[in-house]
C-alpha positions, 0 to 999 in steps of 0.5 A: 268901502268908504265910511268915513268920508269926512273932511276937517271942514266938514268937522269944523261944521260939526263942532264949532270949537275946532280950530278956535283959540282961546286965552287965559291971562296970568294970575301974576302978570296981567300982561302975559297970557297962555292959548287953548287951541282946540284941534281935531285929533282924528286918531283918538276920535276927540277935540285934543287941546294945545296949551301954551306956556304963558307968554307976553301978548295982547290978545287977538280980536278972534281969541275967546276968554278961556272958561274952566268949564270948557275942558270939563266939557271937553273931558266929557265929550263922548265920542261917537262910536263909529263901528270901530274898536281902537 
C-alpha cells in the first residue's frame, strides 16, 4: 500500500545536489550574481532548478560556482520509473 515512503531527507541523501545553491557572476557587472537552487520536485520525478534574475550580492561561503555542464547534466538525468505512468 505504501511504495513510496520516501522523505526530502532521505532524497537529500540520495542526491546530493538538492538543496544546494550555486551562483553565477555577471558577465557586465562583476558585482552582481544570479543563484541556481536545485530543489526536488516530487510530481515531475526530477531536480527542478530556480534561476534568479541577477542581482548585487556577494556570494555566501556555502554557494558553489555555477558550472554549464550542470544543468546538462541535469537535463539528462533519467528518472527512475517507479511503476507509475504520469
Amino acid at each position: 500500500m505504501y511504495e513510496n515512503n520516501r522523505s526530502h531527507l532521505d532524497m537529500k541523501r540520495w542526491n546530493p545536489l538538492i538543496d544546494q545553491i550555486f551562483y553565477e557572476k555577471n558577465p557586465n557587472n562583476p558585482k552582481e550574481i544570479r543563484t541556481y537552487t536545485m530543489k526536488w520536485n516530487g510530481m515531475a520525478n526530477k531536480i527542478t532548478p530556480m534561476i534568479s534574475n541577477y542581482h548585487q550580492a556577494e556570494p555566501t561561503p556555502e554557494m558553489k560556482p555555477f558550472h554549464p555542464r550542470l544543468m546538462t547534466g541535469l537535463n539528462a538525468f533519467s528518472r527512475h520509473n517507479n511503476g507509475y505512468n504520469y
